[in-house]
N, C-alpha and C positions, 0 to 999 in steps of 0.2 A: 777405707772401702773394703769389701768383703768380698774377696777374689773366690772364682768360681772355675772347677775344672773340668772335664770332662776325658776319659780312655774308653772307646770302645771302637772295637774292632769291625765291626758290622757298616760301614756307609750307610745304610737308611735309618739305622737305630740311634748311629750319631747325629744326623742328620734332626731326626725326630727329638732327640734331647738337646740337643742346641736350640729347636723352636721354642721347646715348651721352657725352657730355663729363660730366654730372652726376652719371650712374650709375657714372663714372669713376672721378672724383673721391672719390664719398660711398665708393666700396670699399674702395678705396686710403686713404681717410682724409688723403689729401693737402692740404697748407696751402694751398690754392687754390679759388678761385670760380669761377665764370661769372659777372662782371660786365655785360654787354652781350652781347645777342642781336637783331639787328636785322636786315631788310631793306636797309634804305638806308645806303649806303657814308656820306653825308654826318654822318647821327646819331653814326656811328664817329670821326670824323673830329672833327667839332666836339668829343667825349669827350678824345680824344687831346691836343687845340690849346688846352683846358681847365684840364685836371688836368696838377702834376708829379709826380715820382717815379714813372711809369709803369713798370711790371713785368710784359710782358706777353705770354701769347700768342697770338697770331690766325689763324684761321681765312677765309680768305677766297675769295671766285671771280675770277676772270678778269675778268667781263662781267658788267655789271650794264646790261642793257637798258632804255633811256628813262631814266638818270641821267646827272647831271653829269661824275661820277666814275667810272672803272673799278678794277677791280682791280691793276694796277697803278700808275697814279697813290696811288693809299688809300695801296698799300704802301710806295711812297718817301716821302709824307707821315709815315708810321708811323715809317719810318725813320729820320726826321731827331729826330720829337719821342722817340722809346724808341731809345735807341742799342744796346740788347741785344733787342731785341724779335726774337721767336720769330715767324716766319711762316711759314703752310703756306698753302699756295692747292691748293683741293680744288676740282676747272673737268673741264668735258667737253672744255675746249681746250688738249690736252695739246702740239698742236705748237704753242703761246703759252711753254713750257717756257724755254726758249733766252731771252727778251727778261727774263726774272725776274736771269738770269745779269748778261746787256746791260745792263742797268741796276741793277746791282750791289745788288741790294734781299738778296740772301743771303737765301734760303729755307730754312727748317728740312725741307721737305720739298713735294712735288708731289703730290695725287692725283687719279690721274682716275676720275673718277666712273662712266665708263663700267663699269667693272673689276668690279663689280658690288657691291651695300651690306653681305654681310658682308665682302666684301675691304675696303671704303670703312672700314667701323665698326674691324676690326683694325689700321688701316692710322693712323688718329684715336687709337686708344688708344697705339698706341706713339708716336705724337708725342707724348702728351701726358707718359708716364713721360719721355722725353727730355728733353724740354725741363722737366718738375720734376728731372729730377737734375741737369741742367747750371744751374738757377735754384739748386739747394741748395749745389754747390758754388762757384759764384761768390758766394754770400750768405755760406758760410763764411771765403772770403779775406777780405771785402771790410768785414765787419762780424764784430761781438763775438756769437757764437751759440751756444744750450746745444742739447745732442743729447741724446738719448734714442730706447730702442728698444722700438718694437712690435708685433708680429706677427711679427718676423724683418726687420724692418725697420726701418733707422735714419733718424730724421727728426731736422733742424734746425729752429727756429725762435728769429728774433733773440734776444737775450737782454736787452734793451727791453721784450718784451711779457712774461716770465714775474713772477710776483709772488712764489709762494713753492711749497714741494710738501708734503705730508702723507703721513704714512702711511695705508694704508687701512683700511680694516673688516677686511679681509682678508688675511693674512699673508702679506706678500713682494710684495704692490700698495703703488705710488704713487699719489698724486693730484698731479696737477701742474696751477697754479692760473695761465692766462694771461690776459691781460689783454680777451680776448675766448674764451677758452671755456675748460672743463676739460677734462682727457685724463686718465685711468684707464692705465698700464700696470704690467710688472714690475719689482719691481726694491729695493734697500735701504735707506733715508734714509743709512745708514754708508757705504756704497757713493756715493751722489750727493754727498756732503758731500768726501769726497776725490778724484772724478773731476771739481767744478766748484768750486774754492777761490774762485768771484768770490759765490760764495751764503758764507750765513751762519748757523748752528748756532743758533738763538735756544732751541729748546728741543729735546725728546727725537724730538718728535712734527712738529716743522716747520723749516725749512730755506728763509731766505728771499732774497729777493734786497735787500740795503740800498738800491738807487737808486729802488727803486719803493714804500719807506716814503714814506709824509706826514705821520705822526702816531705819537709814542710817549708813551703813557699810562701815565707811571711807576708812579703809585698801582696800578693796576687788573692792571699787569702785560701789558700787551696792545701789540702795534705794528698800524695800521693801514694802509690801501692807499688809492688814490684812488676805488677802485670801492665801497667800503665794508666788506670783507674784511678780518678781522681776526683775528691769531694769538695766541699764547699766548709769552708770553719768561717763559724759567726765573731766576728771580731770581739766579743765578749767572752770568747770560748778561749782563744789564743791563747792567752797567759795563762791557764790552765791547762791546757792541752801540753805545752810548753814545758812547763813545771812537772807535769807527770811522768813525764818524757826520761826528763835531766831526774827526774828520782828514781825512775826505775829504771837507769841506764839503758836503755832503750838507742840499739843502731839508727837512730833517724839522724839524715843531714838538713840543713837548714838555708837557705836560699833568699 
């Protein structure tokens, strides 16, 4: 997931980029939060020097008046602890531009605020599609990822978080079953079973991932998940599923 920040010292201008990022996000249905929205560069900062595996985008101003920290300082801080972090500095002090460079902080983008708030808002959302497609395609190299498409649009996400997919009520829907939410699109369990060969056939109706089993309940016929989610294995599948298991040393208990 592609964490999102936000520092500005203003209440209504935070307020304003909290909307337009959330209402962003929830459109687009994008794998992404707004983690942090804060005034004070330093609350950002402590978050940052905290947490690893940061993955993130920020949002930040130039000047933050009667603080420790400026915006630029935050942003080589940023820098050092997220070596891919996305930054954009949204500041009325456009001639500050040039020292972003000087101090090699690599900004995803600049905007001045002056430009007016629906230039500002347009100007926010395409950072924001940027910087999710340039997070999707470096997630794709860099790690094991299933894709799927919805709305005309193809999303990644690791393939870590998915547990398993379903058919749906509805003919020619999937359910795809991740480890923090479910997602509804189109599409064929026959079709996903040969476009992701790292899933597994368990039965007519479900299509699982083996590394996120914890539990296979021979008798009852069922494999389990560690969130308490539980599918259906076609007795034809057992001895396979079984075998995969025991070969790829795979932590699943047996029951």
């Amino acid at each position: 997931m592609l964490k999102t920040f936000v520092v500005e010292d203003d209440p209504e201008q935070l307020a304003t980029l909290k909307q337009i990022i959330k209402n962003h996000i929830m459109i687009n249905d994008f794998d992404m939060e707004l983690t942090l929205a804060t005034g004070q560069a330093q609350t950002l900062l402590d978050y940052v020097e905290t947490n690893s595996d940061l993955e993130g985008l920020y949002f930040l101003d130039i000047e933050y008046p009667g603080q420790d920290l400026n915006g630029l300082a935050l942003a080589t801080r940023i820098r050092e602890a997220d070596v891919n972090a996305r930054i954009v500095f949204v500041s009325t002090h456009s001639e500050m531009a040039f020292l972003t460079f000087e101090r090699r902080i690599e900004p995803l983008d600049f905007i001045v605020k002056d430009l007016g708030q629906e230039t500002v808002k347009a100007k926010v959302e395409t950072d924001i599609r940027v910087a999710y497609e340039r997070y999707t395609k470096q997630a794709v190299t860099s790690r094991a990822m299933f894709s799927y498409s919805k709305g005309g649009q193809l999303f990644n996400v690791p393939l870590d978080q998915v547990l398993f997919i379903e058919t749906g009520a509805v003919r020619n829907k999937l359910v795809l079953h991740l480890t923090d939410r479910i997602v509804q699109y189109n599409g064929k369990i026959s079709d996903e079973t040969v476009a992701h060969p790292e899933l597994f056939r368990v039965h007519k109706s479900f299509l699982v991932n083996p590394q996120m089993l914890v539990r296979i309940d021979k008798q009852h016929q069922l494999g389990y998940f560690e969130n308490g989610e539980s599918v259906d294995i076609a007795i034809r599948k057992m001895h396979d599923l079984i075998a995969l298991i025991k070969r790829s040393e795979l932590a699943v208990t047996f029951s």
